[in-house]
mmCIF file of the N, C-alpha and C atoms, coordinates in Angstrom:
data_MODEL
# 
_entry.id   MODEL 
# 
loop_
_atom_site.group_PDB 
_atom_site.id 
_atom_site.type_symbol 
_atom_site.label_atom_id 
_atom_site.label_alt_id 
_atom_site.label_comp_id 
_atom_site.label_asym_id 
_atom_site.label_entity_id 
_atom_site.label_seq_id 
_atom_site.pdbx_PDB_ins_code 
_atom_site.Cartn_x 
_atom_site.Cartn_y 
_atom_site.Cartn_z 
_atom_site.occupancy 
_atom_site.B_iso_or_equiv 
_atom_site.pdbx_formal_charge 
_atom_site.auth_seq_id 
_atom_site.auth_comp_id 
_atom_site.auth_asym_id 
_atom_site.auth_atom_id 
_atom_site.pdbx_PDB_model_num 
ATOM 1   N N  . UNK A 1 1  ? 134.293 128.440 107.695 1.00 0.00 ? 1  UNK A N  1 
ATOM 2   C CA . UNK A 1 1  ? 134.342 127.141 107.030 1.00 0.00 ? 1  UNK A CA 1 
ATOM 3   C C  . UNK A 1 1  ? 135.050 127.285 105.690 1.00 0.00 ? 1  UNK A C  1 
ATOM 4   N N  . UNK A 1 2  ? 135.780 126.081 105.719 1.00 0.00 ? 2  UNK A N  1 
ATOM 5   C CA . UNK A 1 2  ? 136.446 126.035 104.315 1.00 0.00 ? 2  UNK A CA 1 
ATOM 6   C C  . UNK A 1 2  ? 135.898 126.257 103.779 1.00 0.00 ? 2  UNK A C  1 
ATOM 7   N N  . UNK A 1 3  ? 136.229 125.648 101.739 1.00 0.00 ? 3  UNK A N  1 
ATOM 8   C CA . UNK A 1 3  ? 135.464 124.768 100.788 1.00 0.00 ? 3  UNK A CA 1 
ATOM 9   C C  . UNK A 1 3  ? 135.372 123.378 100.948 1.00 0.00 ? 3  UNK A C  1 
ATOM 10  N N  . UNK A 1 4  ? 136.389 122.911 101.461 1.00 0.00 ? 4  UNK A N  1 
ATOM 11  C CA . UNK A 1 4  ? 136.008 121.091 101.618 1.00 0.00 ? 4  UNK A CA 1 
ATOM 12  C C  . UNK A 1 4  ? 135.609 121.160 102.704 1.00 0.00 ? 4  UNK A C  1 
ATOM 13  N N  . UNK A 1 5  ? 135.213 121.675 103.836 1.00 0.00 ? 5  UNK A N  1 
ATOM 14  C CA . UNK A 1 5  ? 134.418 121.540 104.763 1.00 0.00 ? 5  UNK A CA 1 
ATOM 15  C C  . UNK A 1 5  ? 132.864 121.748 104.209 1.00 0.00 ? 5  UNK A C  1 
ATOM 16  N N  . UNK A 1 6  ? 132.365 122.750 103.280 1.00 0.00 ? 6  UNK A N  1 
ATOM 17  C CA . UNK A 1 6  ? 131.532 123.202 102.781 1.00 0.00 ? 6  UNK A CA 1 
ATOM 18  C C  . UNK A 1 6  ? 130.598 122.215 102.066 1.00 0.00 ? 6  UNK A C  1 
ATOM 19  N N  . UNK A 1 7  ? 132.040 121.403 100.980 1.00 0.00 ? 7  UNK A N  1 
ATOM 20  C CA . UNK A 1 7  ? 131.679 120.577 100.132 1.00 0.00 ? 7  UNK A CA 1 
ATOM 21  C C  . UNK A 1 7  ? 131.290 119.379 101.118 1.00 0.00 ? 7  UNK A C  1 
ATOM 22  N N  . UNK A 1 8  ? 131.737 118.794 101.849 1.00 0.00 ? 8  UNK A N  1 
ATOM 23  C CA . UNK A 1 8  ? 131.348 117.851 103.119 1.00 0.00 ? 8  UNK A CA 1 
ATOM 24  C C  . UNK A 1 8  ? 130.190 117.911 103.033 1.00 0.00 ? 8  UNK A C  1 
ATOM 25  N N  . UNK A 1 9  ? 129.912 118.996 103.716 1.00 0.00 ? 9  UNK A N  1 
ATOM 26  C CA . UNK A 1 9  ? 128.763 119.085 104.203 1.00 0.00 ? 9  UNK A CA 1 
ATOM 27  C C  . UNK A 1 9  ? 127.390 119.269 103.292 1.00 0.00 ? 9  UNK A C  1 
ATOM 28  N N  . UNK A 1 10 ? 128.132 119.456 102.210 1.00 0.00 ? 10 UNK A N  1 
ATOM 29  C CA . UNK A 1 10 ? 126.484 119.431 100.819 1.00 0.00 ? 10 UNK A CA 1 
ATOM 30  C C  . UNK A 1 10 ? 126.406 118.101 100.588 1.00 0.00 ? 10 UNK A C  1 
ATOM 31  N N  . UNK A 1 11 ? 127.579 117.260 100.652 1.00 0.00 ? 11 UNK A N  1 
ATOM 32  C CA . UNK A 1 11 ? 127.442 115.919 100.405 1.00 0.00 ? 11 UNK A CA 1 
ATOM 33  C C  . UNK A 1 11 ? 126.798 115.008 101.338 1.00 0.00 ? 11 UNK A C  1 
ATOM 34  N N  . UNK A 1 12 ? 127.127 115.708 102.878 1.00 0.00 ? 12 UNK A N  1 
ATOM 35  C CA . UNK A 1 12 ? 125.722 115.006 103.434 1.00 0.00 ? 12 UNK A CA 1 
ATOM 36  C C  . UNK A 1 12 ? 124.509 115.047 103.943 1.00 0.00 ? 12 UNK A C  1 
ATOM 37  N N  . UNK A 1 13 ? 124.472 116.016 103.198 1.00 0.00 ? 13 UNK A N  1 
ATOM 38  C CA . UNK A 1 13 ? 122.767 116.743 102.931 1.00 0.00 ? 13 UNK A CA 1 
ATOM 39  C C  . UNK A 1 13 ? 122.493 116.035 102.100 1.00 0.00 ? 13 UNK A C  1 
ATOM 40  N N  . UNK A 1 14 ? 122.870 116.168 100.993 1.00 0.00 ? 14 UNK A N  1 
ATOM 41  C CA . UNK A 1 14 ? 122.570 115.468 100.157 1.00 0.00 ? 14 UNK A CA 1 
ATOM 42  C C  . UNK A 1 14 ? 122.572 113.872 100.299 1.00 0.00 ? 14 UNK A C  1 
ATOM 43  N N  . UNK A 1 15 ? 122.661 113.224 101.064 1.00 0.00 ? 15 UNK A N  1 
ATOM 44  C CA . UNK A 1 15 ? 122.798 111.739 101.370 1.00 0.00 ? 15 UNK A CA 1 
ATOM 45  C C  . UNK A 1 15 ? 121.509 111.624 102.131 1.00 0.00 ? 15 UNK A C  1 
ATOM 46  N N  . UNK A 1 16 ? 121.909 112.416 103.017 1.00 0.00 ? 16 UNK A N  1 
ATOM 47  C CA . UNK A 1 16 ? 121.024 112.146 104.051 1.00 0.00 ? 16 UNK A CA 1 
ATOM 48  C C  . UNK A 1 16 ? 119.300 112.399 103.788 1.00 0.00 ? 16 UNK A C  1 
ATOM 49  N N  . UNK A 1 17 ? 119.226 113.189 102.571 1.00 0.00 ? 17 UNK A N  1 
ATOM 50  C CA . UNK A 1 17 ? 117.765 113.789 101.691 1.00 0.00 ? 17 UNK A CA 1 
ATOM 51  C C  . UNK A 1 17 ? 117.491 112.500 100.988 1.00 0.00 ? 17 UNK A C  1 
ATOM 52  N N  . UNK A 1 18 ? 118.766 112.139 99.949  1.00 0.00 ? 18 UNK A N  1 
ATOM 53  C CA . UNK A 1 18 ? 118.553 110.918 99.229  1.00 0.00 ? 18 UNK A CA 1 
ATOM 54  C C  . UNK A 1 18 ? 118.196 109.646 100.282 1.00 0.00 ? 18 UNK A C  1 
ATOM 55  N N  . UNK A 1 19 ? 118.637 109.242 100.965 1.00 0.00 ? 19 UNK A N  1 
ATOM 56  C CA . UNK A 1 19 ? 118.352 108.030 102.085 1.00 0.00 ? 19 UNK A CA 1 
ATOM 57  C C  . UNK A 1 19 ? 116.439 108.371 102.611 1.00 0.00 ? 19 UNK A C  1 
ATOM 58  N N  . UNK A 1 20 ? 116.347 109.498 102.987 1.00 0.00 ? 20 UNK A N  1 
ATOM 59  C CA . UNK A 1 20 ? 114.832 109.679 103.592 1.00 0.00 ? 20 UNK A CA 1 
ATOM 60  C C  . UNK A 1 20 ? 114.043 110.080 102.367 1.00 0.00 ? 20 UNK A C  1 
ATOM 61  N N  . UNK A 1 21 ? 114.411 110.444 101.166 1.00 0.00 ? 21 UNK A N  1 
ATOM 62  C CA . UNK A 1 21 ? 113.466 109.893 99.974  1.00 0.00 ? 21 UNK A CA 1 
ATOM 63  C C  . UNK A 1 21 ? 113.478 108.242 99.721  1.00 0.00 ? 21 UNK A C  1 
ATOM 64  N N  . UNK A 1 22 ? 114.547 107.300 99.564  1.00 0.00 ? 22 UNK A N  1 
ATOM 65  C CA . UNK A 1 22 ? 114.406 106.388 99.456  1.00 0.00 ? 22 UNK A CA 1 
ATOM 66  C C  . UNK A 1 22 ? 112.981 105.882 100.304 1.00 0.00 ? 22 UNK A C  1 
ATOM 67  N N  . UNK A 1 23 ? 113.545 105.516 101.582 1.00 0.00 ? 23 UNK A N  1 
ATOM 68  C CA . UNK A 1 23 ? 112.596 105.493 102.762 1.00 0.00 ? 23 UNK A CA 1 
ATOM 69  C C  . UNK A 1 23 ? 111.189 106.066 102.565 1.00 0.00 ? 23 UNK A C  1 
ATOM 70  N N  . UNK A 1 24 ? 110.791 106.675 101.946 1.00 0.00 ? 24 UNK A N  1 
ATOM 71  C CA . UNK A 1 24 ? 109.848 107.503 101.912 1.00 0.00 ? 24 UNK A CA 1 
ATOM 72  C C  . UNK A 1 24 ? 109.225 106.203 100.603 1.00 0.00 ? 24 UNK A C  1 
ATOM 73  N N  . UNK A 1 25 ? 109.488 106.095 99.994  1.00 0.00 ? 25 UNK A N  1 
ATOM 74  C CA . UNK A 1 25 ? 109.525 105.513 98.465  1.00 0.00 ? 25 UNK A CA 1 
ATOM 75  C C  . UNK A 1 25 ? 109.158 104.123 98.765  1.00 0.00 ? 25 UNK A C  1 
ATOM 76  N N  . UNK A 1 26 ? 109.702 103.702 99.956  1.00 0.00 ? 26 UNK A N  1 
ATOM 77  C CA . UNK A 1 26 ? 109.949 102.088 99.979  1.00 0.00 ? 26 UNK A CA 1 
ATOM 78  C C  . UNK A 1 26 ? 108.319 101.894 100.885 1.00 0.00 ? 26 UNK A C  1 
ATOM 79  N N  . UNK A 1 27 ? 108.220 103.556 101.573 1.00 0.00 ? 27 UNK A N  1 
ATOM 80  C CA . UNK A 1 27 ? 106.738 103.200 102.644 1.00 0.00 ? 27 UNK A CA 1 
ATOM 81  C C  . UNK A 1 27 ? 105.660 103.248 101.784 1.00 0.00 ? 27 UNK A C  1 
ATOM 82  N N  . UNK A 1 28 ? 106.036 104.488 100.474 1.00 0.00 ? 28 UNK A N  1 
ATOM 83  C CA . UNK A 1 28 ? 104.681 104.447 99.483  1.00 0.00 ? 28 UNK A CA 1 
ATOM 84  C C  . UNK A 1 28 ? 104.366 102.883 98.850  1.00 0.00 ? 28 UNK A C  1 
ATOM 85  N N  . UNK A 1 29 ? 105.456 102.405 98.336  1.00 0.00 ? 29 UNK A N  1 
ATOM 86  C CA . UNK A 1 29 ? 105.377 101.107 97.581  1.00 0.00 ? 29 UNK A CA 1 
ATOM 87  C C  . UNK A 1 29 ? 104.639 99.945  98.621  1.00 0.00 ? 29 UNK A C  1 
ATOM 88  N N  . UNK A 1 30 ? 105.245 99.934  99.980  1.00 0.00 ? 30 UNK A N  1 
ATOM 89  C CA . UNK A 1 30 ? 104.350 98.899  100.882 1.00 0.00 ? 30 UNK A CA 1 
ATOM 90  C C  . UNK A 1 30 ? 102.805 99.454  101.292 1.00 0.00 ? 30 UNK A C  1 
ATOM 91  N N  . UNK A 1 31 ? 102.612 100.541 101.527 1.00 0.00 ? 31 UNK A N  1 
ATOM 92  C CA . UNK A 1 31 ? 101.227 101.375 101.601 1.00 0.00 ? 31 UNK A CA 1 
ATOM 93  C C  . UNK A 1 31 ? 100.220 100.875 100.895 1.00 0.00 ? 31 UNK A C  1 
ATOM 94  N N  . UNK A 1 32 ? 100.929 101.348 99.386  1.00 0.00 ? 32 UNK A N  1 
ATOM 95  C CA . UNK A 1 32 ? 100.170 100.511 98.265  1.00 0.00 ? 32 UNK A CA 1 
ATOM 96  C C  . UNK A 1 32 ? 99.513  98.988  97.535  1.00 0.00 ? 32 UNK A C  1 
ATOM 97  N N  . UNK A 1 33 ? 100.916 98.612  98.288  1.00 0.00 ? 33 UNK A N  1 
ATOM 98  C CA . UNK A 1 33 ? 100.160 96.967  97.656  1.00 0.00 ? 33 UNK A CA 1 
ATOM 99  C C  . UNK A 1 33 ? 99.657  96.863  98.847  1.00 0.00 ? 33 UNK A C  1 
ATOM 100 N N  . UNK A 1 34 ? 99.189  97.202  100.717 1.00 0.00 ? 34 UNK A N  1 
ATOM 101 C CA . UNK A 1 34 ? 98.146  96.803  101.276 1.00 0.00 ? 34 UNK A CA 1 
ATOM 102 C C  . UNK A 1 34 ? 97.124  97.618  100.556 1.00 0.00 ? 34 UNK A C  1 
ATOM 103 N N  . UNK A 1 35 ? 97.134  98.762  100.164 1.00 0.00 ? 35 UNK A N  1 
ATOM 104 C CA . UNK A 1 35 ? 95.824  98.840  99.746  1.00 0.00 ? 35 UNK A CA 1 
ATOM 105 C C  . UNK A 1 35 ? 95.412  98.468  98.828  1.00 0.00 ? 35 UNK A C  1 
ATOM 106 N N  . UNK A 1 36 ? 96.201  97.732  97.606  1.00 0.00 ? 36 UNK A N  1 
ATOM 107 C CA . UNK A 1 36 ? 95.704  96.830  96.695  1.00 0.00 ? 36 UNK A CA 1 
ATOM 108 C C  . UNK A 1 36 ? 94.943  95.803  96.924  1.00 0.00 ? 36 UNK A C  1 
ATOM 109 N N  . UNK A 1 37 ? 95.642  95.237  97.990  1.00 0.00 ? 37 UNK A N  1 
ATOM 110 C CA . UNK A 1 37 ? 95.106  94.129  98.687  1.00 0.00 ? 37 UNK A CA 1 
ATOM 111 C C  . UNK A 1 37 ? 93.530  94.240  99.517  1.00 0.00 ? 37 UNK A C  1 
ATOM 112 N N  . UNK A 1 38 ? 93.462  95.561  99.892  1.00 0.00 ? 38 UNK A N  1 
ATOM 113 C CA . UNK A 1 38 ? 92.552  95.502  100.846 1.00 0.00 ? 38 UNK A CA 1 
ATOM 114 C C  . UNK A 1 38 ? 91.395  96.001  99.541  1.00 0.00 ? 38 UNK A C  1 
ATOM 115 N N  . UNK A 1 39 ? 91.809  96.918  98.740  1.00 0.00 ? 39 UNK A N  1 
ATOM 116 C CA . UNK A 1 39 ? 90.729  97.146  97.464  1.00 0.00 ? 39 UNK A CA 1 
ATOM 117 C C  . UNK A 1 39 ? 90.308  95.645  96.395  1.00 0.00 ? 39 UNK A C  1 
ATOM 118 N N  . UNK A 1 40 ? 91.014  94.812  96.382  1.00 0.00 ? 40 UNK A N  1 
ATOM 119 C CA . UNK A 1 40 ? 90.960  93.926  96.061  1.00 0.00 ? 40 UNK A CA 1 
ATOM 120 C C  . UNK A 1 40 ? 89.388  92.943  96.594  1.00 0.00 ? 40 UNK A C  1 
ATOM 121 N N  . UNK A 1 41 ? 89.947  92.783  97.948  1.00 0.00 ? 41 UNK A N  1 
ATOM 122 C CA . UNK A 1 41 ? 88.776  92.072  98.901  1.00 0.00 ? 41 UNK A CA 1 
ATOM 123 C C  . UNK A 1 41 ? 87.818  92.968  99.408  1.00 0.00 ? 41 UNK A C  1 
ATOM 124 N N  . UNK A 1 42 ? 87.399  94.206  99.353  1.00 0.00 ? 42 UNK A N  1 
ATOM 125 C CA . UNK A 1 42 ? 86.767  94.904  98.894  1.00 0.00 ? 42 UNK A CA 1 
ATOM 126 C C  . UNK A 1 42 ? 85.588  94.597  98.053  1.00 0.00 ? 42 UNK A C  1 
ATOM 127 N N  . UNK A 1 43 ? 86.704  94.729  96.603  1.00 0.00 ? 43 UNK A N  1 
ATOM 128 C CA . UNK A 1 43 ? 85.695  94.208  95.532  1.00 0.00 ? 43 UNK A CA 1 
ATOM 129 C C  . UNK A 1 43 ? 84.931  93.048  95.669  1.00 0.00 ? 43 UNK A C  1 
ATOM 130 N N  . UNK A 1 44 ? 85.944  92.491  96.187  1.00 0.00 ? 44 UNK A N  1 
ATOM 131 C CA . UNK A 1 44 ? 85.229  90.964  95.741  1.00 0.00 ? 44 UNK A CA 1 
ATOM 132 C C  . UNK A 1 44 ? 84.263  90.573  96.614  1.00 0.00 ? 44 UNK A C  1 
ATOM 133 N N  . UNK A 1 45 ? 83.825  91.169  98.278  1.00 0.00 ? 45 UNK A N  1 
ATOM 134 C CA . UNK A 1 45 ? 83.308  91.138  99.058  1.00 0.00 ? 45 UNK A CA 1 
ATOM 135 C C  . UNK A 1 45 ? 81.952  92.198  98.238  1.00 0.00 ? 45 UNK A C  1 
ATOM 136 N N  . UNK A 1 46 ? 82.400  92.893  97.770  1.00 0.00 ? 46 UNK A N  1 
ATOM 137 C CA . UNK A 1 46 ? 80.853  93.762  96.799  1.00 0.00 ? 46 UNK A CA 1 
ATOM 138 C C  . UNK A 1 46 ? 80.114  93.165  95.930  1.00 0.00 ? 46 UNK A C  1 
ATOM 139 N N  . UNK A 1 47 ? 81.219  92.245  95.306  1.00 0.00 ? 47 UNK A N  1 
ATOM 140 C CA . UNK A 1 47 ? 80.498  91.700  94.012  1.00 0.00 ? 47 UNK A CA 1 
ATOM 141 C C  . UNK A 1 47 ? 80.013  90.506  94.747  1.00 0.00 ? 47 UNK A C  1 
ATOM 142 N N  . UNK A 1 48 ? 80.663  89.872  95.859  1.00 0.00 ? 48 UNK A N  1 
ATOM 143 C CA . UNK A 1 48 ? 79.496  88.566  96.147  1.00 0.00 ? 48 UNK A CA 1 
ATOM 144 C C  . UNK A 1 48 ? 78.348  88.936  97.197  1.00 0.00 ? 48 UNK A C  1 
ATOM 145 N N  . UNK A 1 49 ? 78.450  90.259  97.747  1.00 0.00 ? 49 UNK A N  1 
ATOM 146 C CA . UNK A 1 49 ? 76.924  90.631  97.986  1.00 0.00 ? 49 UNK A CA 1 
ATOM 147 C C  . UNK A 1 49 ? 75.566  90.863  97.343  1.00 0.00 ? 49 UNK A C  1 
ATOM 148 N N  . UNK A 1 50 ? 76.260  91.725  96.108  1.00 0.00 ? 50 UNK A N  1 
ATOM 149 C CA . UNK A 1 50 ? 75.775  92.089  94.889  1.00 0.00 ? 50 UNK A CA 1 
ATOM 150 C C  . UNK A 1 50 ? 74.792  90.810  94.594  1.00 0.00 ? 50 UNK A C  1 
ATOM 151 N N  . UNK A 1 51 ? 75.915  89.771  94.463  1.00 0.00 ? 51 UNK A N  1 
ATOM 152 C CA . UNK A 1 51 ? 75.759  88.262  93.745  1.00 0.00 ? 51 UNK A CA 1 
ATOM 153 C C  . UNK A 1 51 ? 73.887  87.762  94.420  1.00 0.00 ? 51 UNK A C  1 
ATOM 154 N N  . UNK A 1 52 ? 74.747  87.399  95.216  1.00 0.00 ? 52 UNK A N  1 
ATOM 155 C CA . UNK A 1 52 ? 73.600  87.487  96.450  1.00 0.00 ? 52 UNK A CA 1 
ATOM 156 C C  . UNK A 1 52 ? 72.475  87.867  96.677  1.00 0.00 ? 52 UNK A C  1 
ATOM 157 N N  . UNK A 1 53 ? 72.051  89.285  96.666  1.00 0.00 ? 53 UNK A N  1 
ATOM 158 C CA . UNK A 1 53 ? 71.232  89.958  96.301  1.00 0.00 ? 53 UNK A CA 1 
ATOM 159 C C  . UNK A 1 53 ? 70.709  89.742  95.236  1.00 0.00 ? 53 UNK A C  1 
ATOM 160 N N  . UNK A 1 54 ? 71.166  89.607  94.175  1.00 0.00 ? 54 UNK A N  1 
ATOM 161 C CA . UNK A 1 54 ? 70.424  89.840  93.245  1.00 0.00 ? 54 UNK A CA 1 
ATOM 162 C C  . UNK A 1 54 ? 69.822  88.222  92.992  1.00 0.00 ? 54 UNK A C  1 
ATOM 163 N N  . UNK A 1 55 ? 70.479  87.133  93.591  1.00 0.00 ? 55 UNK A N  1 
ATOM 164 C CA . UNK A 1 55 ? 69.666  85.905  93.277  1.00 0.00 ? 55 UNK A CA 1 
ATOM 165 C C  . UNK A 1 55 ? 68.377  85.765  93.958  1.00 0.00 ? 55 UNK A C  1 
ATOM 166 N N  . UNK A 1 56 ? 68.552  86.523  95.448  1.00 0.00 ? 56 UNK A N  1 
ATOM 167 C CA . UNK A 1 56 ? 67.331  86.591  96.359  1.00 0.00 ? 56 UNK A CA 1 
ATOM 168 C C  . UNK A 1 56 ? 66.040  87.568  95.455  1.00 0.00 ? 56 UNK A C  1 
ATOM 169 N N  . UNK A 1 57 ? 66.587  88.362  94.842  1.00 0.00 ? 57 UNK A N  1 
ATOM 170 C CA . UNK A 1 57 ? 65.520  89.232  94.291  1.00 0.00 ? 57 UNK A CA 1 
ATOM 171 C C  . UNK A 1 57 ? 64.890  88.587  93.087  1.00 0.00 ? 57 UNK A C  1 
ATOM 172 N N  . UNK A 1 58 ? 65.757  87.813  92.647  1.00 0.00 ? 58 UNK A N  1 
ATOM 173 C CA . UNK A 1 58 ? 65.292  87.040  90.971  1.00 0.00 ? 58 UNK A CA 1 
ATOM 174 C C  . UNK A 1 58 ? 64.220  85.797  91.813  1.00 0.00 ? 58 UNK A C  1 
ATOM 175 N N  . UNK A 1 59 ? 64.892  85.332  93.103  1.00 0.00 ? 59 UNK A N  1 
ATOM 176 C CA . UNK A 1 59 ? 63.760  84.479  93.708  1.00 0.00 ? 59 UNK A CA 1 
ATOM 177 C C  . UNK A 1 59 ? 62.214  84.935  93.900  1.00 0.00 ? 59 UNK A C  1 
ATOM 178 N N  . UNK A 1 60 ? 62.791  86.111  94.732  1.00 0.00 ? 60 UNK A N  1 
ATOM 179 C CA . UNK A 1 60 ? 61.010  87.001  94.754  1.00 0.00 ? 60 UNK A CA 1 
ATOM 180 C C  . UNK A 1 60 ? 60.653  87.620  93.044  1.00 0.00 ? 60 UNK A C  1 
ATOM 181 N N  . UNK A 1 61 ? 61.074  87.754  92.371  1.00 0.00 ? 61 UNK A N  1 
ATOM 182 C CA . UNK A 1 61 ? 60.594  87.522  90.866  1.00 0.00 ? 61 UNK A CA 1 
ATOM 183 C C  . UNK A 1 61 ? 59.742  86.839  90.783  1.00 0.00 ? 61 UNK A C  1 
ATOM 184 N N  . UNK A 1 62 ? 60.318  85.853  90.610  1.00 0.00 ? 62 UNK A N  1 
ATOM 185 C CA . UNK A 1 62 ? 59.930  84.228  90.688  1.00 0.00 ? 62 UNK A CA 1 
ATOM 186 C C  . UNK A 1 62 ? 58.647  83.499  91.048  1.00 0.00 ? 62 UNK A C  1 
ATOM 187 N N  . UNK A 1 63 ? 58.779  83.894  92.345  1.00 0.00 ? 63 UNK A N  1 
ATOM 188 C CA . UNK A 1 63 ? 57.375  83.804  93.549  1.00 0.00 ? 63 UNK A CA 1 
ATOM 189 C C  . UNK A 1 63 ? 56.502  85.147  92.894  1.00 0.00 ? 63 UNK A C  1 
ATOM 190 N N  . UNK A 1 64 ? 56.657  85.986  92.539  1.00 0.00 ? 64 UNK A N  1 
ATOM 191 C CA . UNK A 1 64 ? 55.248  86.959  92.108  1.00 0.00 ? 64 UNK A CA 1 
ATOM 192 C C  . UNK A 1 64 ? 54.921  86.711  90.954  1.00 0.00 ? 64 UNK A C  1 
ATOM 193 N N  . UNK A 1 65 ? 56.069  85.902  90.018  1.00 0.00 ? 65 UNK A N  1 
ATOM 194 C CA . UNK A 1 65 ? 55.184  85.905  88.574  1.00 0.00 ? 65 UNK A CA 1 
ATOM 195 C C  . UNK A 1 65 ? 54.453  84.758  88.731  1.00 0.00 ? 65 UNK A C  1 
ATOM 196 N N  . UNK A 1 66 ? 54.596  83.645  89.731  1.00 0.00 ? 66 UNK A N  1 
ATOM 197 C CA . UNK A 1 66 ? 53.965  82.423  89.565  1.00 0.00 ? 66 UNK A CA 1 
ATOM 198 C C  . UNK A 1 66 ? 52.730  83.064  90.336  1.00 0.00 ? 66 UNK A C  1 
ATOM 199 N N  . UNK A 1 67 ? 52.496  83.576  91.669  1.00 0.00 ? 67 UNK A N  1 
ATOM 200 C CA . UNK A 1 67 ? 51.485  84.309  92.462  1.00 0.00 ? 67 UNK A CA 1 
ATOM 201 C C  . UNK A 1 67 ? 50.668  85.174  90.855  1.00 0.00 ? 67 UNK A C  1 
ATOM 202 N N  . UNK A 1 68 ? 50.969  85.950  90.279  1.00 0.00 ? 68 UNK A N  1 
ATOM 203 C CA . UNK A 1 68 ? 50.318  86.640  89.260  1.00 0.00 ? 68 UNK A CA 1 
ATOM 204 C C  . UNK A 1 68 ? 49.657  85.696  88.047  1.00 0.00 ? 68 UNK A C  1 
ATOM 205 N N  . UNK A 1 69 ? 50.385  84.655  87.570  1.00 0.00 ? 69 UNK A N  1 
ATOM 206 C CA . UNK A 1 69 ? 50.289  83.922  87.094  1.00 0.00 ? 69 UNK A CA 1 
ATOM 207 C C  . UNK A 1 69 ? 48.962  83.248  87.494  1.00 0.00 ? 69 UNK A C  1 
ATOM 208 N N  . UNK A 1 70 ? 49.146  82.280  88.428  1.00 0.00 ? 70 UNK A N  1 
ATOM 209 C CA . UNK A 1 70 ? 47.685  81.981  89.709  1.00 0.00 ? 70 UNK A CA 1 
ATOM 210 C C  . UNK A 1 70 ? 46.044  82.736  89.556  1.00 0.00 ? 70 UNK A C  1 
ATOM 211 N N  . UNK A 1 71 ? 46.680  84.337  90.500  1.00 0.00 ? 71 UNK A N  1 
ATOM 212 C CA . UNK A 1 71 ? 45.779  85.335  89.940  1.00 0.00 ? 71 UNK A CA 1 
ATOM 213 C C  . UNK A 1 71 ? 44.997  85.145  88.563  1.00 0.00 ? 71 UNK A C  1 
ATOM 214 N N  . UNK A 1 72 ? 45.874  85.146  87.882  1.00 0.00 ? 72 UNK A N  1 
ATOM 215 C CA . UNK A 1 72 ? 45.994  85.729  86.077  1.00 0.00 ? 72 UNK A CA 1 
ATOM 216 C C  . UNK A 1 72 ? 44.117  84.173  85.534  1.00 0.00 ? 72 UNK A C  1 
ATOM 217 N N  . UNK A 1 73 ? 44.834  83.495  86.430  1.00 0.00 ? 73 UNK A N  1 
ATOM 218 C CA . UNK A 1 73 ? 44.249  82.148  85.570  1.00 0.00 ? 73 UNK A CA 1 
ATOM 219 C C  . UNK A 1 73 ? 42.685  81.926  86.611  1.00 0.00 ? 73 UNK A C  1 
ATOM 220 N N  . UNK A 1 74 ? 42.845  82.627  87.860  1.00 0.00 ? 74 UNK A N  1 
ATOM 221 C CA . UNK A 1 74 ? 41.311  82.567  88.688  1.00 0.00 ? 74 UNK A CA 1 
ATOM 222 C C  . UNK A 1 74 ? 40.503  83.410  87.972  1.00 0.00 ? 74 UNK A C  1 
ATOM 223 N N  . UNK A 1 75 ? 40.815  84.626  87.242  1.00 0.00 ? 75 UNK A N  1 
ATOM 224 C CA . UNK A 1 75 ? 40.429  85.713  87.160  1.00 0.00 ? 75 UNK A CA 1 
ATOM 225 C C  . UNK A 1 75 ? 39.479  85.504  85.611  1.00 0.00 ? 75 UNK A C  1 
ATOM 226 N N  . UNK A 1 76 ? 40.257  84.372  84.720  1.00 0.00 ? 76 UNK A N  1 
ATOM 227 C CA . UNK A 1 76 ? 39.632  84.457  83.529  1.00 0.00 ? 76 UNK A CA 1 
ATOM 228 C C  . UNK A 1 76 ? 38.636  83.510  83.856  1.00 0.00 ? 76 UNK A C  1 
# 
């Protein structure tokens, strides 16, 4: 092999590396915003369980301090 056969051929190595990094680059970037997306609704699916929960529990609060309360007032 020549040098301009040589040189050819680094040049399309080199293309052909640069093109499947691109590619590579363009799958990380779409990868990512689904998993933004999916961490996103995620969250928000946590925090309105969370939500949830914790109103049901402030309910049974609720119901035992008035039940204790009750208690509280037979007792004296």
């Amino acid at each position: 092999m020549d040098d301009t056969s040589l040189d050819d051929l680094k040049r399309f190595i080199a293309l052909t590396v640069s093109e499947q990094i691109s590619d590579v680059r363009a799958d990380i970037k779409t990868l990512d915003e689904k998993l933004s997306t999916k961490i996103d609704d995620l969250s928000h699916a946590v925090a309105e369980s969370i939500e949830s929960t914790n109103e049901s529990i402030d309910e049974q609060l609720q119901n035992h301090k008035q039940r204790i309360t009750k208690l509280e007032q037979k007792a004296a």
